[in-house]
BADO-153576 format. One record per residue (C-alpha): x, y, z. Coordinates in steps of 0.2 Angstrom, whole numbers. Each point is the difference from the previous one (the first is absolute). Example, Ala and Ser with C-alpha at 12.3 -4.5 7.8 and 13.67 -1.06 7.14 Angstrom:
<atoms>
px:py:pz
62:-22:39
6:17:-3
</atoms>
This chain:
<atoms>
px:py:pz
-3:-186:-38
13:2:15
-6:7:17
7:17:-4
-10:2:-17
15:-4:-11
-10:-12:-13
12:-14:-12
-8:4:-18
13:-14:-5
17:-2:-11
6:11:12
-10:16:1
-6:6:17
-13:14:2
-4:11:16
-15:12:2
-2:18:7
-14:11:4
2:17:0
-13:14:5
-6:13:-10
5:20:1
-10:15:-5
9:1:-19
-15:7:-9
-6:13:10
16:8:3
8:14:-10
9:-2:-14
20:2:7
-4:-11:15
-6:-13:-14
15:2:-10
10:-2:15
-11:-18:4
4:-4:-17
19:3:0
2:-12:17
-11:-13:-9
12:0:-16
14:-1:9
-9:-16:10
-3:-7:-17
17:1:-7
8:-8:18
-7:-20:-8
14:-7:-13
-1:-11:-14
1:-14:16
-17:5:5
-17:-1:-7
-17:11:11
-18:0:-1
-8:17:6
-19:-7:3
-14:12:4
-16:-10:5
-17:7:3
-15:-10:9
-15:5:11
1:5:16
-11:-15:4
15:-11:-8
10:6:13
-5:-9:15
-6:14:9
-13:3:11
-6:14:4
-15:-4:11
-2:2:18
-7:-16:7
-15:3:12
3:-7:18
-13:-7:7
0:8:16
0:16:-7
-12:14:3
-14:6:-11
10:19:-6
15:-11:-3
-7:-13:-9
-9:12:-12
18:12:0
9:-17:-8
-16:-1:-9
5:15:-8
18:0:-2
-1:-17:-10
-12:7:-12
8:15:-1
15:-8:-7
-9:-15:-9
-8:16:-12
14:9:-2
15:-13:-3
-8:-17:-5
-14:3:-8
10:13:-14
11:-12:-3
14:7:9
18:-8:-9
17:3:10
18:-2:-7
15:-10:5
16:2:-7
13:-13:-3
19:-5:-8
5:-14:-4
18:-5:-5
7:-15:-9
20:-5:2
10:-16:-6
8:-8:12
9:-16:4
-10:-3:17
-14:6:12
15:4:12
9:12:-13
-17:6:-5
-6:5:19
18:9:0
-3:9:-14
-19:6:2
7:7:16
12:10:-9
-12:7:-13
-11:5:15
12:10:10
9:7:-17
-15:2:-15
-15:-2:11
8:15:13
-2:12:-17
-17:-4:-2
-2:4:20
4:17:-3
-15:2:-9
-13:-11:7
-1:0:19
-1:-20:3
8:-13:-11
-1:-17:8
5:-18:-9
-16:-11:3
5:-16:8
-11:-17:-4
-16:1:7
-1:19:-6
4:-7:-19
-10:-15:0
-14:10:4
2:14:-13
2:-14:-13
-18:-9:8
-9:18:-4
4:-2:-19
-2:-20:-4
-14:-1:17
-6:17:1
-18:-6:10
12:-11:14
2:11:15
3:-16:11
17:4:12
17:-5:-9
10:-5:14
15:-12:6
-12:-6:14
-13:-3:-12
12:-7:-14
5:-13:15
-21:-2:7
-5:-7:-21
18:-5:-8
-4:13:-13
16:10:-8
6:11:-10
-6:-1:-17
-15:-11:6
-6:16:11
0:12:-17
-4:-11:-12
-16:3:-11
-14:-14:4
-1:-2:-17
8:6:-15
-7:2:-19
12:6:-12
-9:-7:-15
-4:16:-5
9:13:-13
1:16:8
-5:-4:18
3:-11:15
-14:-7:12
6:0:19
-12:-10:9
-14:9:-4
6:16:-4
5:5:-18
18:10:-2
10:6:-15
17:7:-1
2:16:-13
17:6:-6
2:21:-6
8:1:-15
1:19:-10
8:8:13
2:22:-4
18:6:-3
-3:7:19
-10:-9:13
-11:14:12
1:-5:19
-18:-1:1
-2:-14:-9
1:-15:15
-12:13:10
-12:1:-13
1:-19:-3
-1:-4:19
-15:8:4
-13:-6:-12
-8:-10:19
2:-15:-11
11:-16:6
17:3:-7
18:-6:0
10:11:-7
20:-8:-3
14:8:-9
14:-12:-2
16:8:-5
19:-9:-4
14:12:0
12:-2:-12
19:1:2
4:19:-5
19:-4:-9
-12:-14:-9
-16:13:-3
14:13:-8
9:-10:-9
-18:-10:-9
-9:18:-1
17:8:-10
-1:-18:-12
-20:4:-3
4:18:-5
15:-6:-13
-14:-10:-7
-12:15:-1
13:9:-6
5:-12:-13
-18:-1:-5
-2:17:-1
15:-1:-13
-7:-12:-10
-19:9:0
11:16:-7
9:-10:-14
-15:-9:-5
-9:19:-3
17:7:-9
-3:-15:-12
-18:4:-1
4:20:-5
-7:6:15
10:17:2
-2:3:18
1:-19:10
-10:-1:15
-1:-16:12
-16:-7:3
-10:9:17
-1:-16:10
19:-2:-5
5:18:8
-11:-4:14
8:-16:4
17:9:0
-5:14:9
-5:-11:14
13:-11:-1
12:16:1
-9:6:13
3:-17:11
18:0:-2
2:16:5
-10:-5:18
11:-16:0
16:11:-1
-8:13:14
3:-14:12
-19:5:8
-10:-11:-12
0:-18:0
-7:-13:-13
-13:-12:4
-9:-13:-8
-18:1:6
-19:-2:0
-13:5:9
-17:-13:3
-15:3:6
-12:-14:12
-19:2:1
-10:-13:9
-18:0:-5
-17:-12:8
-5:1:-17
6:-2:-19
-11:18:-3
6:7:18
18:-4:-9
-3:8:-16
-8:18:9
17:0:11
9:-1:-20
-10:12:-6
5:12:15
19:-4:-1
-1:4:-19
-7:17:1
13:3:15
15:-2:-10
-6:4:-16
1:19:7
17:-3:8
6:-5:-19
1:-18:3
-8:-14:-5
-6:-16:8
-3:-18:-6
-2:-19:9
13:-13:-4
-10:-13:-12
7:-18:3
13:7:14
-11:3:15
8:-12:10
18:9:-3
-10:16:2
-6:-5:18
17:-7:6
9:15:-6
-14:16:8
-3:-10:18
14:4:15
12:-14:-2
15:7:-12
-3:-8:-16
-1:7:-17
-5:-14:-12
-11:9:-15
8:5:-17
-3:18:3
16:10:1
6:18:-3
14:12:3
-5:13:12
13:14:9
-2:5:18
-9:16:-5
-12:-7:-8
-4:-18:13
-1:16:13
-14:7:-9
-10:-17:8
5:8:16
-10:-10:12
-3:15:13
-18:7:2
-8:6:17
7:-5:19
-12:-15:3
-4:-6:19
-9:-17:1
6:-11:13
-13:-14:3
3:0:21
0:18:0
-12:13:6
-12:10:-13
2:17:-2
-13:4:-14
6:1:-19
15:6:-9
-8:16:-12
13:-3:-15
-2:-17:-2
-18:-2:9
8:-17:10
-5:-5:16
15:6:14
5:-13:11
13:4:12
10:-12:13
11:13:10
10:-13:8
7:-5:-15
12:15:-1
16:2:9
-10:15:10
-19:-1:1
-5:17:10
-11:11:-9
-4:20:1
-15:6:-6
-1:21:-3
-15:7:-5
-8:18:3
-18:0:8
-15:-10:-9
13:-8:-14
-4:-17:6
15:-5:10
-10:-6:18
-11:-9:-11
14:-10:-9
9:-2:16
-17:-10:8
-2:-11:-16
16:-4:2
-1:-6:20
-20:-9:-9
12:-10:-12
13:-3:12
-12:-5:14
-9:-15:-13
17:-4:-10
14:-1:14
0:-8:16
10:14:7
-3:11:15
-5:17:-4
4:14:11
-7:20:-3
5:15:7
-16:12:-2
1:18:5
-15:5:-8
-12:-14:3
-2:-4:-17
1:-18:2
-12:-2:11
-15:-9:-10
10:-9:-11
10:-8:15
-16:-5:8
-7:-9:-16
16:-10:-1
-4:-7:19
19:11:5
3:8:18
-3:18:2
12:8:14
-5:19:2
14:8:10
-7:15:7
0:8:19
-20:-2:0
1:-20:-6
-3:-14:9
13:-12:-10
14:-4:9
16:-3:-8
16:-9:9
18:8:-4
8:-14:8
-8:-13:-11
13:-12:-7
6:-17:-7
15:-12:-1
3:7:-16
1:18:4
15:12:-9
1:-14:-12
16:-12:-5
14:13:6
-8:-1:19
0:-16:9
-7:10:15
-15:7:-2
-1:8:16
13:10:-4
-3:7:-15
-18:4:7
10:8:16
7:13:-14
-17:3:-7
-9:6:16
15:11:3
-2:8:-17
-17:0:3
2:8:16
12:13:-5
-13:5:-16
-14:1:13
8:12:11
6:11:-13
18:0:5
9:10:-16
18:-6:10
-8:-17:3
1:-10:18
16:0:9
8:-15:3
-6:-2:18
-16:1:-6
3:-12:-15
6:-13:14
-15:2:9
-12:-4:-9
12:-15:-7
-1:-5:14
-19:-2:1
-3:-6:-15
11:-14:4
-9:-4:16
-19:1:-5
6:-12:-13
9:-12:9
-16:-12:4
-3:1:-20
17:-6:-4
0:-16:12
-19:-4:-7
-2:9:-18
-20:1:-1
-12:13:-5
-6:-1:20
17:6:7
0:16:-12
4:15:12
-9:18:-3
5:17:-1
-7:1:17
11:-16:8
14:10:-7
-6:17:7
-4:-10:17
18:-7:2
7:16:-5
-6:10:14
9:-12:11
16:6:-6
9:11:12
10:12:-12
-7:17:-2
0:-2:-19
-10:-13:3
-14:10:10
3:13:-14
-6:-14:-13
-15:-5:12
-6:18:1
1:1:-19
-7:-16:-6
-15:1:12
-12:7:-10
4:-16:-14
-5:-10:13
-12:7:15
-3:12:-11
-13:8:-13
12:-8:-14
1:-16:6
-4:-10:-16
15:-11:1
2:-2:16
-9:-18:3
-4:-15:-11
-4:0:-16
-21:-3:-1
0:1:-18
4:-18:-13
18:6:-5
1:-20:-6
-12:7:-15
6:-3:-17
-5:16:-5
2:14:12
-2:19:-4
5:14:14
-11:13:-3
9:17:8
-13:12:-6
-5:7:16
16:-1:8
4:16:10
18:8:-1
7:-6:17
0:-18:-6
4:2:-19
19:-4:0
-1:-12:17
-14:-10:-12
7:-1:-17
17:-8:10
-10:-14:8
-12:-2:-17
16:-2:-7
8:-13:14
-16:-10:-2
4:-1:-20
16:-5:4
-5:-13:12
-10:-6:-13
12:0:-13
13:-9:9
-12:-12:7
-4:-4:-20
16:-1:-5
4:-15:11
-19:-9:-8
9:4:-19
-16:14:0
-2:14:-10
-5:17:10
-11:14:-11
1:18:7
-9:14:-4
5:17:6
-13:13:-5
6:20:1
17:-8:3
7:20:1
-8:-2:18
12:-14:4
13:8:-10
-1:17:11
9:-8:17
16:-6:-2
-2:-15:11
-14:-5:-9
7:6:-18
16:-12:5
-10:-15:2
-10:2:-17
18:1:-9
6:-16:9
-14:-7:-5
2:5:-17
16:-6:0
1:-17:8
-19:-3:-2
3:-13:-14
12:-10:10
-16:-2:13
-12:-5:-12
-7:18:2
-11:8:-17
-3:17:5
-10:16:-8
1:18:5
-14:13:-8
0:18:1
-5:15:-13
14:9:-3
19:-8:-4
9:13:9
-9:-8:14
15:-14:0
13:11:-8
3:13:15
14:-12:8
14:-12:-5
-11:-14:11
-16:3:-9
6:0:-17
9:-18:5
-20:-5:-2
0:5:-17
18:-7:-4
-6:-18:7
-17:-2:-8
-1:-8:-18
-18:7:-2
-7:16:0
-18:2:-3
-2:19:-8
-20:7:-1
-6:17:-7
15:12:5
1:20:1
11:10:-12
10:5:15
5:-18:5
7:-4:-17
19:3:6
-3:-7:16
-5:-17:-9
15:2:-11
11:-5:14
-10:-15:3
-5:-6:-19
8:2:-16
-16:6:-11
-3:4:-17
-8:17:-6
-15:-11:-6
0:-11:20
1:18:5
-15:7:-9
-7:-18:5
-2:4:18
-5:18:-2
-16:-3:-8
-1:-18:6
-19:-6:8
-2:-5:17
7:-17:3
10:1:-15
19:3:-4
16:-6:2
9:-15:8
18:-1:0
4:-22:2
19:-2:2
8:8:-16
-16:2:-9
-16:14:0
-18:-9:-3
-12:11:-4
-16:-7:12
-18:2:1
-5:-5:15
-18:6:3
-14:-10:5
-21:3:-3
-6:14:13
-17:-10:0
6:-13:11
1:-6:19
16:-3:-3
6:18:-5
-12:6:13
12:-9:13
16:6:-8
-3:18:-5
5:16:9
-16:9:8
7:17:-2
-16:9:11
8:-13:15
16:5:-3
-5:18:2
-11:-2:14
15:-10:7
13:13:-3
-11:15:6
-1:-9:17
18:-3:2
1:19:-2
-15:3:14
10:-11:11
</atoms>
C-alpha cells in the first residue's frame, strides 16, 4: 500500500479507492431520479475493457464509527452545567446508541493493469479528473482515500472491534505496517460456508436469479436492515466491438437451434412448429442486448454482486441470513453463500479491487444502474458538531462546517419554529467540541442565560450600563495579512465610525478626515514604540487631543462628539471594564437606545474584527453569531461589513451564522443577498405560505421539501449542506435544564418588547 492509497494486488494490477457521499435519490421525484440515473449510466459506461470497479456500500453502527457523542464533564464546572451535560449525553445515548443507530459510507474502487506504480499513479489521476468528474456531477464529494484512509476501512472489516489510531507516527512508535495493522488476530477458515475473524464469524453470499429488470430500491431496502453489511458489486466491462460481435455468434446459435427444434417437429408431424418457451425467451433477450449494444448507450459487463455479514455468533449470523433472504426474495432475486469458496468470496466483496469467485454474469448498464447506490443525503463527520437526527434515515447528523470551501450558515425561521433554540445548541456543541472563540451579537437578549452557564462575558451595550467598551482596542494583527500597519487601518475605522455617528449622508470632508488622521495617529504613537494592552488610547485620549486642534472643523467635531465622551452617551469613551479576552463573548444590545444603534453595531463589529485578525495569526478559528441580522443589514456601513465578511471571512478563519424570520430580510439589496450567495448551509424551519417564492431564490426545493416546511414541527425542517437538503429533527426533551437554558421565554420577550415601546 503506497502513501497515496494506491495498493500492488500483484502481476501487475493496481487498485485506488474512492469515497463518495450520498444524495437524496429515493426521496426525490420521479424525473429528477431518471435524470440521477442517466448521469450515473453515463459514468458507468466511461470504464473500458482496461478497467475493472468495485461499488462497495457498507453499513455498521454508529458506535463502529469512532464517534463520540458525549460531552465530557469538567471538573470545575458548575452544578446546572454539570447536570445540562448530564442531560445532553443521555439525551443522545437513548436516542442514537441505544437503537442501534447504523450510518452508510459509500466507496469505489477501481482495478488497472499496468507496468509500474509510476504509470499506475499517472493513470489513476486521469481516471479522477476524467471518469470520477462524471460521477461528481452527481454526488457532491468524491475524494480518492490515500493510505491511512484505506488501511483503516480495510481494519473495520477483517478487525472491526480495533479502534486503536492508524497512523505513520504510530506505524514508526511499534514497527507495525501495512497488512500487519489490518490483519485478523486469528483466522479459521476450516469451515464450509463461513469464515472465523478473530472472534467474529462472517460469511460472504453471492445473488443469483436476478428479474429480467432490477427496481432501484433494491440496495435501499438491502441497506437498511440495521444489520452489519457490506454490500459490493464488482463489474468488468467488456469491449463493445467484442460484446457485438460474441452477442450476434450466440443469436446464430439460437437461431440455428431454433431451426433444428422446427425440423425436428416437421419430422415429428407436428403441423404448426413452435420453439420451445425458454428457447424464445433466450432469444428475445438476446435480441434485445444486441439492439442496446448497437444503440451505443448500453455497455456489456460481466458482473456479480456479494454480500458481507459479520456476526458475534454462528445464530446472530444465521438471523442476519434469514433477513437478507426475505429482502431480496421480494426484489426477485435470490441469495446464497459460497460453499468451499469463502476465502475467494472474502477477497473479491472487501475494498481492495479483486474479483477471485467463480460467479460471473453478463449485465447491461441499464440493468447494473438498477443497483444504484444512491439513497438519502447523509452527514456524519466524526469531529463535527451534532445537529440531532436525519428524519429519512433516522441517523445521527454530524456536521464540521469547516470542512467546506464556505462554512457560514443562515438559519430562517418564522416565530416559535425552533430557530434560536438550534442556534444556542449549536454555540453548546461548539463551546464543548471546539476550542474556538465564539463571538454573539444579541439584539434581543436571548442569549443571556445560556452564555452565563458556559462561564462567557456578557457586554450590555446600553446608555444606562455600566460596561464600558474601548473602540480604540487593537492588536499587532489588526486589518489582517494585506495591512502591515495596523494603526492605519484602525485610523480609517474611527473615521468611518465617526462619519456614521454623525450622521453625515455626504460624509466628512477631507479636512475633516485629515483631522481626525491626524489624532488617531498621535494618541497612538506611544502604543506603536511599546505595543501592550497598558498603552491602549480611549475614545476620550482621542477626543482630548482633538480639542487641541486649531482648525474650525476641528472645534465642529469636538462640539459633536462631546456628548460620546462627556456626555450621557459615553459608553465608549474610556477603557474597556469588561473581559473582552473571554472565549466566549455575547454583546447583548437589547436595551440600546436609538442614538447609539448604528455608532455600536460599527465598534461590535471592530471588536469582531480585531478578534478575527488576531486569530488568524494564532491558526484559530472565530464563530460569529449575528441574531436579527436584518438589524445589521438596515445601515449600509454596517450591511458592508457583514458582506466582507461573508466574502473574505474563510480566508480569516471566520465561521459565521446570520438568523432572522423572514428571507426577504437578506434579499432586499445586492450586498445582502451576497450572504446568502456565500453560505454553503441554510437551516429552513416552519415557513409561511407567503415565504415560499422568497426561499425559491435562496434553495432549490421540491414540492414535497416544500410541503415539508409548511407543516414542519417546531425544531424541525430543512438543512441545505453544500449540494445536498437533509431533512433534520433537531428537538431536544422540554423536561430538562438544559432546554430550560436554551428555549425562547416568549412572556420575556413580550415584556421586553412592550418596554422598548414605553421607552
Amino acid at each position: 500500500m503506497y502513501d497515496d492509497g494506491i495498493c500492488s494486488l500483484g502481476n501487475g494490477q493496481y487498485s485506488a479507492t474512492w469515497r463518495f457521499e450520498d444524495i437524496n435519490y429515493q426521496k426525490t421525484d420521479e424525473s429528477s431520479q431518471q435524470v440521477i440515473v442517466e448521469k450515473y449510466c453515463h459514468f458507468l459506461n466511461s470504464f473500458d475493457e482496461t478497467e475493472r470497479f468495485q461499488i462497495h456500500i457498507s453499513t455498521k453502527k454508529l458506535t463502529q464509527a469512532h464517534i463520540s457523542l458525549a460531552i465530557p464533564v469538567p471538573d470545575n464546572a458548575s452544578e446546572d452545567l454539570k447536570q445540562c451535560i448530564r442531560e445532553s449525553n443521555e439525551m443522545k445515548r437513548k436516542q442514537f446508541f441505544e437503537s442501534d443507530a447504523y450510518i452508510q459510507e459509500k466507496y469505489i474502487t477501481v482495478t488497472i493493469k499496468d507496468g509500474s506504480y509510476d504509470a499506475a499513479r499517472r493513470r489513476f489521476m486521469r481516471i479522477d479528473s476524467d471518469k470520477f468528474a462524471l460521477l461528481r456531477k452527481i454526488a457532491p464529494t468524491v475524494k480518492m482515500l490515500d493510505k491511512i484512509q484505506r488501511l483503516s476501512l480495510l481494519r473495520e472489516i477483517y478487525r472491526p472491534d480495533d479502534t486503536s489510531e492508524i497512523s505513520y507516527k504510530e506505524m514508526a512508535r511499534t514497527g507495525i505496517y501495512d497488512k500487519d495493522i489490518i490483519a485478523p488476530y486469528s483466522i479459521d477458515t476450516s469451515h464450509d460456508d463461513y469464515i472465523k475473524l478473530g472472534s467474529r464469524y462472517t460469511q460472504t453470499l453471492f445473488l443469483y436469479d436476478f428479474p429480467h429488470q432490477m427496481y432501484d430500491r433494491f440496495v435501499y431496502d438491502l441497506t437498511t436492515l440495521n444489520s452489519r453489511i457490506l454490500l459490493t458489486i464488482n463489474a468488468v466491462p467488456q469491449n463493445p466491438r467484442l460484446a457485438i460481435k460474441e452477442v450476434g455468434k450466440r443469436l446464430r446459435q439460437l437461431d440455428c437451434e431454433k431451426e433444428n427444434d422446427r425440423s425436428r417437429q416437421v419430422k415429428q408431424g407436428i403441423a404448426f412448429p413452435e420453439p420451445p418457451r425458454d428457447l424464445s425467451k433466450a432469444i428475445e433477450s438476446a435480441e434485445e442486448v444486441y439492439r442496446d449494444l448497437q444503440a451505443r448507450n448500453e455497455k456489456m459487463f460481466l458482473f456479480n454482486a456479494l454480500i458481507f455479514i459479520s456476526a458475534e455468533s454462528p445464530a446472530e449470523l444465521d438471523a442476519a441470513v434469514d433477513k437478507i433472504q426475505d429482502v431480496v426474495a421480494q426484489d426477485g432475486c435470490a441469495v446464497k453463500p459460497f460453499t468451499f469458496a469463502q476465502e475467494d468470496g472474502l477477497n473479491s466483496v472487501v475494498p481492495l479491487g479483486r474479483n477471485d469467485t467463480f460467479v460471473r454474469q453478463t449485465m447491461m448498464t441499464s440493468s447494473i444502474a438498477g443497483f444504484i447506490p444512491f439513497n438519502v443525503v447523509e452527514v456524519v463527520h466524526p469531529e463535527g458538531l451534532f445537529y440531532g437526527k436525519n428524519k429519512l434515515s433516522n441517523n445521527v447528523i454530524l456536521l464540521n462546517r469547516k470542512r467546506f470551501e464556505n462554512p457560514h450558515e443562515f438559519l430562517f425561521g418564522g416565530s416559535g419554529s425552533g430557530k434560536s433554540v438550534a442556534a444556542k445548541l449549536e454555540i453548546w456543541e461548539c463551546f464543548f467540541r471546539t476550542n474556538d472563540d465564539m463571538i454573539i451579537i444579541d439584539p434581543e437578549g436571548e442569549f443571556t442565560k445560556l452564555v452565563r452557564l458556559l462561564g462567557g462575558q456578557i457586554i450590555e451595550i446600553s446608555n444606562s450600563s455600566k460596561t464600558r467598551f474601548n473602540p480604540f482596542d487593537i492588536n499587532e494583527f489588526y486589518g489582517g495579512d494585506d495591512e502591515p500597519d495596523p494603526v492605519r487601518f484602525k485610523s480609517d475605522f474611527i473615521i468611518s465610525l465617526i462619519e456614521v455617528t454623525m450622521g453625515n449622508r455626504d460624509g466628512l470632508d477631507l479636512s475633516m478626515k485629515s483631522i481626525i488622521d491626524r489624532c488617531v495617529r498621535g494618541v497612538y504613537q506611544k502604543y506603536k514604540q511599546h505595543p501592550c494592552e497598558e498603552n491602549i488610547p480611549t475614545f476620550m485620549d482621542f477626543y482630548n487631543l482633538l480639542k487641541q486642534q486649531k482648525e474650525p472643523a476641528a472645534k465642529y467635531l469636538t462640539s459633536a462628539l462631546e456628548i460620546y465622551t462627556e456626555g450621557s452617551l459615553n459608553i465608549f469613551a474610556s477603557k474597556s471594564n469588561v473581559n473582552i479576552n473571554n472565549r466566549l463573548i455575547c454583546f447583548n444590545t437589547r436595551n440600546l437606545g436609538k442614538q447609539l444603534t448604528v455608532m455600536a453595531m460599527t465598534v461590535i463589529q471592530d471588536f469582531c474584527w480585531n478578534r478575527i485578525s488576531k486569530n488568524q495569526a494564532e491558526n484559530k478559528n472565530t464563530w460569529l453569531w449575528n441574531d436579527e441580522i436584518h438589524h445589521s443589514l438596515k445601515s449600509p456601513s454596517t450591511a458592508d461589513w457583514l458582506s466582507n465578511c461573508w466574502k473574505r471571512g474563510r480566508k480569516y478563519g471566520l465561521v459565521a451564522t446570520g438568523m432572522t424570520q423572514e428571507v426577504h430580510d437578506v434579499l432586499r439589496n445586492d450586498e445582502a443577498k451576497s450572504l446568502i450567495s456565500n453560505s454553503e448551509f441554510i437551516m429552513l424551519f416552519r415557513q409561511k405560505n407567503s415565504m415560499i417564492a422568497d426561499l425559491s431564490q435562496v434553495v432549490d426545493l421540491s414540492d414535497d421539501q416544500i410541503d415539508t416546511l409548511l407543516t414542519c414541527d417546531q425544531g424541525t425542517g430543512l438543512f441545505k449542506i453544500g449540494n445536498g437538503i437533509v431533512e433534520f429533527d433537531n428537538r431536544i426533551d422540554t423536561n430538562t435544564k438544559l432546554f430550560d437554558i436554551v428555549k425562547t421565554d416568549v412572556g420575556e420577550k413580550a415584556a421586553q418588547k412592550d418596554s422598548r415601546k414605553a421607552g
